[in-house]
N, CA, C and O of each residue as an XYZ file, in Angstrom:
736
protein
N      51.236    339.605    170.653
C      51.346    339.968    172.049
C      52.769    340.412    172.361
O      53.538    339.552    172.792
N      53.193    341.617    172.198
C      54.349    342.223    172.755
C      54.909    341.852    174.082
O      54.167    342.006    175.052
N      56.375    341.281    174.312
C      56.606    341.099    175.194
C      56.099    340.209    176.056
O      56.218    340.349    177.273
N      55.382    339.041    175.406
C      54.574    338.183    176.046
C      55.821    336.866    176.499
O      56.770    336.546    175.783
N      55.532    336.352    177.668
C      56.281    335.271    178.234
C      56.825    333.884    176.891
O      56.001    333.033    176.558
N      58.144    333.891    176.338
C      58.197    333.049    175.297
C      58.964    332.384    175.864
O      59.961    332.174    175.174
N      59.005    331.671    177.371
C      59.304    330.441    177.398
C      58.701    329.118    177.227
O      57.628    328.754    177.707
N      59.268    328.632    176.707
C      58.454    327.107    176.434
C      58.120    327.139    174.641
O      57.716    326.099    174.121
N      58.303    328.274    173.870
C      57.596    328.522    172.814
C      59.311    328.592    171.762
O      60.380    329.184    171.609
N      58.188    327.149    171.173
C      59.826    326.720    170.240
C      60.545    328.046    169.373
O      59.988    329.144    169.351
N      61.757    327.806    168.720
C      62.389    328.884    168.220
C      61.678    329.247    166.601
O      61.762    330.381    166.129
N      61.280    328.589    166.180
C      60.206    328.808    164.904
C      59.227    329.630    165.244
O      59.094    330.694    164.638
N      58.620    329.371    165.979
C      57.427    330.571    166.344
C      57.624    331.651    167.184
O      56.630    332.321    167.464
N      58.956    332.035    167.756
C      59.747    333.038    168.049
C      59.839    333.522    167.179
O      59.245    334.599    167.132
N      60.597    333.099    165.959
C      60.807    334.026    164.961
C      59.885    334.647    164.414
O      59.804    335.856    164.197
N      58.963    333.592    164.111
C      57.321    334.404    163.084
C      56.990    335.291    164.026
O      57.250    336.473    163.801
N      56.444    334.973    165.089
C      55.769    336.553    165.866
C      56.970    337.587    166.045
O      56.609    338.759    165.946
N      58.376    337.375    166.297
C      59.551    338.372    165.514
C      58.816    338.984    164.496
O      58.414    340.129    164.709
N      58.508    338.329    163.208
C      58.662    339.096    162.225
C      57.144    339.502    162.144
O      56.751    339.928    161.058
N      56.318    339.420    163.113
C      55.178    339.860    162.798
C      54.842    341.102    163.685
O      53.907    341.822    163.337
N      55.416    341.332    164.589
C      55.639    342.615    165.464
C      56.749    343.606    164.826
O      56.836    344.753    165.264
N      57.382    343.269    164.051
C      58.592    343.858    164.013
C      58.379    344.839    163.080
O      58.027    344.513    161.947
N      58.612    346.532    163.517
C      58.815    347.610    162.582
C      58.877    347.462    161.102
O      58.123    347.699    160.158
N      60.146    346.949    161.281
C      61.050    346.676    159.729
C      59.812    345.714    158.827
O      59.077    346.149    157.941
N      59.847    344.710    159.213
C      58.124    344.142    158.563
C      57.010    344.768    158.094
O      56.212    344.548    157.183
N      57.158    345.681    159.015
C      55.560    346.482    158.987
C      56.228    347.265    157.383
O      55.711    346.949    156.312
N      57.517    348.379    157.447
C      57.884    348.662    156.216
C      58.114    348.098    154.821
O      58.200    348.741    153.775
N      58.201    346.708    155.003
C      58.413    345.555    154.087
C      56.755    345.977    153.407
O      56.474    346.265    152.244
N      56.034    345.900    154.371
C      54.424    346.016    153.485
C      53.985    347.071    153.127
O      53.073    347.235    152.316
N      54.721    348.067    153.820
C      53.809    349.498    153.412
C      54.672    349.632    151.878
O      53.955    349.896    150.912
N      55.856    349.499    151.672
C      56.374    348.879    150.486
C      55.993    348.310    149.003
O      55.965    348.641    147.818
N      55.720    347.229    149.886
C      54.924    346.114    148.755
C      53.836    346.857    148.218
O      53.451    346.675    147.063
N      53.176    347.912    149.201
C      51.592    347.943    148.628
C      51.831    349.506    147.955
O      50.875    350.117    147.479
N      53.006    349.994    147.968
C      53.227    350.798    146.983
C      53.753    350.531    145.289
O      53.683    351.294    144.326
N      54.269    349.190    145.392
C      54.981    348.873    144.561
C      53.817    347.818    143.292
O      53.595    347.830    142.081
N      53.374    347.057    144.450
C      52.200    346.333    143.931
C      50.948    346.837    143.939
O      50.110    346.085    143.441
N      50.473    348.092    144.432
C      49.143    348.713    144.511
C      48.575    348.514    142.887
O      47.768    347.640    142.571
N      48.935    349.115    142.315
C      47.840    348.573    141.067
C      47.095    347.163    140.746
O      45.946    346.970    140.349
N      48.328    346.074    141.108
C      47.664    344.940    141.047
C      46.626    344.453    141.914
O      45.508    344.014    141.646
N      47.672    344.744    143.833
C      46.310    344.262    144.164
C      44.936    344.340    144.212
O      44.361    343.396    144.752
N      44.118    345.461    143.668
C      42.876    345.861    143.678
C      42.489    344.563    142.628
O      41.757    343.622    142.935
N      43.046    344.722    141.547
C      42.542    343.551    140.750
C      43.019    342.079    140.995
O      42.293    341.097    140.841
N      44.252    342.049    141.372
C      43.917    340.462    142.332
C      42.970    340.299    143.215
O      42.725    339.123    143.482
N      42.403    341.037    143.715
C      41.175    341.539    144.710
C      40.263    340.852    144.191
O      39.616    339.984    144.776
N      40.118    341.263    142.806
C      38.923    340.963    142.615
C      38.746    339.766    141.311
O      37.668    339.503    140.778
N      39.828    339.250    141.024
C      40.149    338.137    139.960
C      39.510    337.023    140.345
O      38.971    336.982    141.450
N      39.493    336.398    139.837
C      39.408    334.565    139.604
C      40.302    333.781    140.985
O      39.844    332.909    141.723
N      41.607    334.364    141.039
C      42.342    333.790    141.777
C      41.730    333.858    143.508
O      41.917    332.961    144.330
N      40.900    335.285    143.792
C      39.895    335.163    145.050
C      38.781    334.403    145.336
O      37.647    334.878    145.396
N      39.008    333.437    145.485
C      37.434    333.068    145.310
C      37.211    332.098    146.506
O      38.104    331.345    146.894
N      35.912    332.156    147.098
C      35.795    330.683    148.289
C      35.017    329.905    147.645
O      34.398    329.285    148.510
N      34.716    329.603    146.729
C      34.632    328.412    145.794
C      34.645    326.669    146.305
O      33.834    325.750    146.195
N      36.008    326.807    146.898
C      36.769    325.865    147.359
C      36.595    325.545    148.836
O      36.507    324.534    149.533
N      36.586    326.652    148.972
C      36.194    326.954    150.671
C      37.745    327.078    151.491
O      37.931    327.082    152.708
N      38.680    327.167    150.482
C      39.704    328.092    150.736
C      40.242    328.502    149.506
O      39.689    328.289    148.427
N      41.996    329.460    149.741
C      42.090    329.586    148.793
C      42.882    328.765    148.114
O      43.282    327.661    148.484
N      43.156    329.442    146.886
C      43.829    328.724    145.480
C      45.077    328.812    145.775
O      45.664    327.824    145.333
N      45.749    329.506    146.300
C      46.904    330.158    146.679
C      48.042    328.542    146.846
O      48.817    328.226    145.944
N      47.911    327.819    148.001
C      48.573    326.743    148.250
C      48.652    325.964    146.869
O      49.620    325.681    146.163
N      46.868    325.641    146.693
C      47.570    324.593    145.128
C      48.293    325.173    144.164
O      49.289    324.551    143.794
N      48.127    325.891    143.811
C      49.794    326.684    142.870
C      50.586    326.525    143.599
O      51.322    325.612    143.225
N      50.989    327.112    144.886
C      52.356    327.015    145.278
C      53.267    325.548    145.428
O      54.482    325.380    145.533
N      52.205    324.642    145.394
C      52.228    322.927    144.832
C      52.839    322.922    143.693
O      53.823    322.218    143.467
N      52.358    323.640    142.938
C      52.951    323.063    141.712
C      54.272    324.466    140.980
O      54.926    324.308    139.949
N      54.307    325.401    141.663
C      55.503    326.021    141.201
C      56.642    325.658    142.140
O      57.827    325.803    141.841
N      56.185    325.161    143.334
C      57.930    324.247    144.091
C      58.048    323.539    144.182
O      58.938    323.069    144.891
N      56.689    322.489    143.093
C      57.329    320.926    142.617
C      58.222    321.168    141.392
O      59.177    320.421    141.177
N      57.992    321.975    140.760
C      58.682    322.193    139.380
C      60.289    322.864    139.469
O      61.155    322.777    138.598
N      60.386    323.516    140.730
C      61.810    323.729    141.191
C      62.575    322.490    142.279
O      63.730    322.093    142.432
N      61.485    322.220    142.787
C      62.215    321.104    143.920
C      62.645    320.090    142.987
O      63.769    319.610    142.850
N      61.608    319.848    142.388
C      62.513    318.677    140.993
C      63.294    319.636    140.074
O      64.101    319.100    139.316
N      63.210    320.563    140.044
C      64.566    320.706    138.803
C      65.847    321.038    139.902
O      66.718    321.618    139.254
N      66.154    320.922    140.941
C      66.747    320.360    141.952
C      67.412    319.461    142.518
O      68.557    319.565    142.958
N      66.691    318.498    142.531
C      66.632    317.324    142.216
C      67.591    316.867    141.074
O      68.600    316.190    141.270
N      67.199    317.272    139.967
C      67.726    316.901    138.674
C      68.900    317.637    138.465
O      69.501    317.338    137.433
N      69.347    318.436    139.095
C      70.496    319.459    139.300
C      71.648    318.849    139.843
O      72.720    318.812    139.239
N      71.397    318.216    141.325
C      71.906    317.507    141.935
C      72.140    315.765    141.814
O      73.087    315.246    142.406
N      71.243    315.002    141.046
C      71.446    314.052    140.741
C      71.332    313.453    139.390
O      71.629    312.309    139.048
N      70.764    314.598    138.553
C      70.651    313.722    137.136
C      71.845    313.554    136.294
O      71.991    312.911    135.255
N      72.695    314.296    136.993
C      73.441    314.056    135.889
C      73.392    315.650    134.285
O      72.492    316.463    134.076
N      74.391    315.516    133.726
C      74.229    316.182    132.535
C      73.119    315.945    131.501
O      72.743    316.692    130.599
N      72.860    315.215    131.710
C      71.477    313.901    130.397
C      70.130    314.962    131.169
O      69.086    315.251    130.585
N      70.421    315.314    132.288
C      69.184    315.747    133.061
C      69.227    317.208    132.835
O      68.261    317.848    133.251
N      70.306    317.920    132.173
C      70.049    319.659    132.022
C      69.287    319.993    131.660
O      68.882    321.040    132.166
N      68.369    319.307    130.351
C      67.248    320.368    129.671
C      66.634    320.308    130.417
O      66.184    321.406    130.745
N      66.111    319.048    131.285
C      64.800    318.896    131.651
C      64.917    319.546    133.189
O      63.819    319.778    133.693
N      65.950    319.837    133.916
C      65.992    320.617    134.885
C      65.243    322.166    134.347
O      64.323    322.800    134.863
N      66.128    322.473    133.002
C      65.854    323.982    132.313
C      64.430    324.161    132.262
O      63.997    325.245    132.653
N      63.496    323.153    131.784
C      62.386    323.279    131.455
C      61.515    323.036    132.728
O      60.368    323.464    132.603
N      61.815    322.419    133.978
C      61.266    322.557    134.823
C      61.627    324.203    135.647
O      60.956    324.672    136.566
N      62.163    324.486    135.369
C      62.505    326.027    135.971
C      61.143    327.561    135.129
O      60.497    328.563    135.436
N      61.432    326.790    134.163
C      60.712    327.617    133.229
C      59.462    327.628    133.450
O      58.854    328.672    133.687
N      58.896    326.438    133.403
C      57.607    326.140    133.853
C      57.496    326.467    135.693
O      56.315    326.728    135.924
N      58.133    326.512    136.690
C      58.007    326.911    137.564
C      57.583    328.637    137.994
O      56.912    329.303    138.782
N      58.621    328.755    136.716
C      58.127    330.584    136.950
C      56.977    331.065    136.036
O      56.496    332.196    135.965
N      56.662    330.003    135.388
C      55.008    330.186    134.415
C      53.936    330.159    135.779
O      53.250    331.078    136.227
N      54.060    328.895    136.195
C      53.357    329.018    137.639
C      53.572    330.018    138.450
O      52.586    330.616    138.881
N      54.576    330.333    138.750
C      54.434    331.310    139.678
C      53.765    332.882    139.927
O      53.809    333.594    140.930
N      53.027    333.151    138.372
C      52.577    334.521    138.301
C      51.347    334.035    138.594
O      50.883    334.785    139.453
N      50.544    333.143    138.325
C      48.978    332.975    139.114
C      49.389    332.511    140.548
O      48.502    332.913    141.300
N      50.319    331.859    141.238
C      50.599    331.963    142.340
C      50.714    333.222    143.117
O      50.405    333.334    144.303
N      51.190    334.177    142.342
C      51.568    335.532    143.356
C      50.318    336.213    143.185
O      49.914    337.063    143.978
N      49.623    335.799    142.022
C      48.341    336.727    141.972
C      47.215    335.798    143.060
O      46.370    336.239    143.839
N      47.349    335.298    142.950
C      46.490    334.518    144.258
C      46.926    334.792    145.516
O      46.096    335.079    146.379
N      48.405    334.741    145.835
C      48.918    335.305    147.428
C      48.604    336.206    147.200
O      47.523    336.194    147.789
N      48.719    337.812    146.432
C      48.221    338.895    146.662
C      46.969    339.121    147.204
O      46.723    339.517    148.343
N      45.996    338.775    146.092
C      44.688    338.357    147.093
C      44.385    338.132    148.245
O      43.687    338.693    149.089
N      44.941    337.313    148.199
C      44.567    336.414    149.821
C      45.519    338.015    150.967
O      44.993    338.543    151.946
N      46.618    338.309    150.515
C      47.587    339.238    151.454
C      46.493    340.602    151.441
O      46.229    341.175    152.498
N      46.006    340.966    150.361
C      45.245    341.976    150.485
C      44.172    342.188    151.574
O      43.722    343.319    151.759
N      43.788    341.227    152.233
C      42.585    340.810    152.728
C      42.850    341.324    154.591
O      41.981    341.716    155.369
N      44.892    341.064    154.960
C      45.263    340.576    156.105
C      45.200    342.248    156.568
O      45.003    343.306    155.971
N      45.477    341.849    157.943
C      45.810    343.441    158.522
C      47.008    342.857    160.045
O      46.975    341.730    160.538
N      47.545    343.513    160.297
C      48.326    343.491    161.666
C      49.342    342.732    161.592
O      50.235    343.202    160.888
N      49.674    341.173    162.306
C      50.492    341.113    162.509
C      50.657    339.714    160.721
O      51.685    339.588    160.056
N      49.514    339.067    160.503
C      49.486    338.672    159.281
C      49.850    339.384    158.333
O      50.585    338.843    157.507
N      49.446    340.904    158.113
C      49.839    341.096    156.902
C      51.812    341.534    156.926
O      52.612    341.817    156.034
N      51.906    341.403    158.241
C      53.533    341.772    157.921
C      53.864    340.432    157.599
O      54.226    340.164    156.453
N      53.766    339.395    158.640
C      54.096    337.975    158.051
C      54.066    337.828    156.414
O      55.080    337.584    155.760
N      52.801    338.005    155.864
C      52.893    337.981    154.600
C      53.435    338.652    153.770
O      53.889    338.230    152.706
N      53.453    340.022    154.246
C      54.513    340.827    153.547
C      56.323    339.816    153.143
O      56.809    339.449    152.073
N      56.867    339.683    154.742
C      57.949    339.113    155.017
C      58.039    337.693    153.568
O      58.959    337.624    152.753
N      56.832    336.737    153.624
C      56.743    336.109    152.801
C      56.890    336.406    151.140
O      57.738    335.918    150.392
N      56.171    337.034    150.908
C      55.926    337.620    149.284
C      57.386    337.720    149.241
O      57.995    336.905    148.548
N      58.200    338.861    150.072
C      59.653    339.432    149.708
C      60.468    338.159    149.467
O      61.182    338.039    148.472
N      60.329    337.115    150.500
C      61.446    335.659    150.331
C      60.533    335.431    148.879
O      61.473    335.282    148.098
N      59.645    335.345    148.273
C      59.076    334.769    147.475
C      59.177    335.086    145.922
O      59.228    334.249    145.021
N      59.194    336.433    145.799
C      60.061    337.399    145.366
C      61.382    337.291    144.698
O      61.639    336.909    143.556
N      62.277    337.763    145.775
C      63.788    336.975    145.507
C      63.750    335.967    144.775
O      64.183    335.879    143.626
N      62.998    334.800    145.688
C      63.238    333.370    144.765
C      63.013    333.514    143.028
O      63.772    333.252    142.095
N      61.618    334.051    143.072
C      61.454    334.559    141.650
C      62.523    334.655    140.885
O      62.888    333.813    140.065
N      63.174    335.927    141.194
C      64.514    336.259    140.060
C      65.759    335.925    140.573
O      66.723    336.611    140.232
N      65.980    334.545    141.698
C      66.646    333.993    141.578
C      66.348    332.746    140.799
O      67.386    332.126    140.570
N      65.093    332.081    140.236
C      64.885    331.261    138.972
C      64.905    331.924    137.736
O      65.334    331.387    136.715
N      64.438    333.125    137.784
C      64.638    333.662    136.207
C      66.101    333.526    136.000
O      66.586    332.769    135.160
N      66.870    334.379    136.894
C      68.212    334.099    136.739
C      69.275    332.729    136.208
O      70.295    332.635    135.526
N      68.451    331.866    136.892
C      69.260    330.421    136.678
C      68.824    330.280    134.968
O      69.572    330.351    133.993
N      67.055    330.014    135.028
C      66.925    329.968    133.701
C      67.548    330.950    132.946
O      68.165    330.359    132.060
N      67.712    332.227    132.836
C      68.926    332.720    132.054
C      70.140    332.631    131.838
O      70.570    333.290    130.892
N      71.004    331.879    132.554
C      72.015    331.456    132.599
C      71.985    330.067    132.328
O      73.064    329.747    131.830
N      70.993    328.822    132.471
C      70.969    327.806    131.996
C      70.553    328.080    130.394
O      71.136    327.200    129.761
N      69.882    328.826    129.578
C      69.808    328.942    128.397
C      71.451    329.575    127.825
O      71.797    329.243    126.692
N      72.183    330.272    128.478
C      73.454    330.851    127.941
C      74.242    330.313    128.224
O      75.294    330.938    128.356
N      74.249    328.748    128.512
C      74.755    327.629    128.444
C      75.669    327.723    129.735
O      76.716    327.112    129.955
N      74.949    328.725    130.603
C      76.402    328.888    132.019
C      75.220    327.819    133.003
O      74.710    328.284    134.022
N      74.989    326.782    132.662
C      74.462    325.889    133.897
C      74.948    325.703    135.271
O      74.096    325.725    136.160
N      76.504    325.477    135.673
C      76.365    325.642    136.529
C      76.242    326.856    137.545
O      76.189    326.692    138.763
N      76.205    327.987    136.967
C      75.495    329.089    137.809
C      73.996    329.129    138.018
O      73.325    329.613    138.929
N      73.631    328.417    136.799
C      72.136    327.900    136.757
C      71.614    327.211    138.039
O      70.770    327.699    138.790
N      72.237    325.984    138.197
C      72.325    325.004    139.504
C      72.829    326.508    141.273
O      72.349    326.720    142.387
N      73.384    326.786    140.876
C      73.671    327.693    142.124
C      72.668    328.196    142.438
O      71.983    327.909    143.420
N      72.403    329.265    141.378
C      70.897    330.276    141.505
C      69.532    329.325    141.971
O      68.910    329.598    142.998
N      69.245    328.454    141.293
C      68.242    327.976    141.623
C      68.312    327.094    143.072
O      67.286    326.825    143.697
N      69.124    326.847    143.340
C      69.415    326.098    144.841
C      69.263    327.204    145.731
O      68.412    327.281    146.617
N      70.142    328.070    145.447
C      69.700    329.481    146.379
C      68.127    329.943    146.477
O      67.673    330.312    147.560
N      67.504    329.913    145.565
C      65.866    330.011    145.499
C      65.269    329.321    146.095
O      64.406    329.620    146.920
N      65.773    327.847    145.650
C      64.886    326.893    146.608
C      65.224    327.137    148.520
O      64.484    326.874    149.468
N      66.264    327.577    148.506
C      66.507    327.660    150.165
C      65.721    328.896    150.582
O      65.137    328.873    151.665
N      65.663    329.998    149.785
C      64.993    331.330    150.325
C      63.366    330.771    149.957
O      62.584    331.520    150.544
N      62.710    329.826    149.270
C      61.327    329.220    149.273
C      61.142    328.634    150.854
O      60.201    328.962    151.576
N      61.888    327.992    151.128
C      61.802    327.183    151.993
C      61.583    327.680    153.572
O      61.010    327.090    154.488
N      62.084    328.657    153.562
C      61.716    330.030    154.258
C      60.547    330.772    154.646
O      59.902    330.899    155.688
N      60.459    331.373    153.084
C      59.241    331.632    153.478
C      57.890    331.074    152.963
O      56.840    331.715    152.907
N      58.111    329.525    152.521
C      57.151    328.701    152.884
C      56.888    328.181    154.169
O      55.934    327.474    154.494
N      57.835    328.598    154.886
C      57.678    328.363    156.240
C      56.823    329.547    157.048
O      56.004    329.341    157.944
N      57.148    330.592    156.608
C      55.850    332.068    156.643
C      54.444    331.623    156.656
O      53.611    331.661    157.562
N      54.355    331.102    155.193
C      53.398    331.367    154.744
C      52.569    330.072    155.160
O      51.383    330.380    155.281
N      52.800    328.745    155.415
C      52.347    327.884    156.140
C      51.804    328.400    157.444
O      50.674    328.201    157.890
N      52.847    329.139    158.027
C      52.065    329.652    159.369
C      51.088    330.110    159.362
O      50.243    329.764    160.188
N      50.767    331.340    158.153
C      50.079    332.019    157.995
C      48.346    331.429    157.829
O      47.324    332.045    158.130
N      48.475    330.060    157.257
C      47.702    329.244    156.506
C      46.960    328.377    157.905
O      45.762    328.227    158.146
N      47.794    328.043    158.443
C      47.560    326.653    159.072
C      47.401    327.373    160.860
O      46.494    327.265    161.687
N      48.710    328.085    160.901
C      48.267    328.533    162.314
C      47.804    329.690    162.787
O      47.535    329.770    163.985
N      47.608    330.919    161.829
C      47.072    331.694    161.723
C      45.652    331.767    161.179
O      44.928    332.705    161.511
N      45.175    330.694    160.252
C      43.884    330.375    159.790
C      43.403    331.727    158.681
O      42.292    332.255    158.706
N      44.337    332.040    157.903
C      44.277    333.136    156.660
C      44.137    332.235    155.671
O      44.115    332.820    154.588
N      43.994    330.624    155.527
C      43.375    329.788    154.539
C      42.096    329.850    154.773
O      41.523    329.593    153.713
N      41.223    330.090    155.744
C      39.751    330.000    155.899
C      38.882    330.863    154.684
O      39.061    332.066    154.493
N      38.162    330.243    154.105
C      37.305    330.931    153.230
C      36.110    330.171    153.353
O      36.053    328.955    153.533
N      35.020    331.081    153.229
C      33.447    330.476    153.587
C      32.792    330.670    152.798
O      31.850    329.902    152.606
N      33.012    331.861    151.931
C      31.852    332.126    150.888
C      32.565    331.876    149.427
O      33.760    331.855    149.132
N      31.344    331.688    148.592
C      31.631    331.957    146.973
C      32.654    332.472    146.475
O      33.585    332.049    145.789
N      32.098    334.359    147.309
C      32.158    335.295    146.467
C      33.072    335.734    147.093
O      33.094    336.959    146.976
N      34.072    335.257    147.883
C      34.938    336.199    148.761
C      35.504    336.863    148.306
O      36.207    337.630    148.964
């Protein structure tokens, strides 16, 4: 709703309908779906679409690729040196997760139109970044430069956090988790 009365309407959901009206958003997706067009037809139609569940798959991956960074995080910040590999190997495994994660948000993003699919657009891009800001760390935690490792990946986790905050909206108050059929 353009220009609609936003008093009373906390600063979080200012921003999302910001970024869901907003031009620049709208280009963020016409973007994406040039860049990602090959895939999404077949995330479209993969394994990862499905109402099965009676929503989608999308969230439980994203469970488990920003438990695997929030703890190697965690272990960044408090383990200690004794804790590097296993930070390393939780990074690694985070971005293993994360390619059936994006192939499942694609899906599900393929589906949106208007002011969702810019939201989601906006999302994928923070989501994105984060991506090869973990590849990054893990490349630099294998070339033994850890603490740029610890930087990069802290920076990821803050740009997740973001637009897990998108994409929650998208889910919960937008209702783009709803799935009813099988075969969706």
């Amino acid at each position: 709703m353009p220009g609609a009365d936003m008093n009373g309407v906390p600063l979080p959901q200012r921003l999302v309908r910001a970024v869901g009206e907003s031009p620049w958003s709208e280009r963020v997706a016409v973007a994406q779906e040039r860049v990602y067009g090959p895939v999404i037809g077949w995330a479209r139609r993969s394994p990862f679409h499905t109402g099965a569940l009676g929503h989608p798959v999308h969230p439980m991956f994203t469970d488990l690729t920003l438990g695997c960074w929030t703890s190697a995080g965690i272990l960044d910040l408090a383990g200690g040196p004794q804790a590097r590999r296993s930070a390393t190997i939780l990074v690694g495994a985070g971005l293993a997760a994360a390619v059936p994660t994006a192939i499942a948000g694609t899906s599900d993003w393929a589906d949106m139109t208007g002011p969702e699919r810019r939201i989601g657009a906006v999302h994928a891009l923070g989501t994105d970044t984060a991506v090869f800001l973990f590849l990054g760390s893990l490349i630099a935690r294998t070339r033994g430069r850890h603490a740029l490792g610890v930087k990069l990946g802290l920076a990821g986790n803050a740009i997740l956090a973001a637009a897990g905050f998108l994409g929650g909206h998208l889910a919960l108050n937008r209702g783009t988790g709803r799935r009813t059929g099988a075969a969706d």
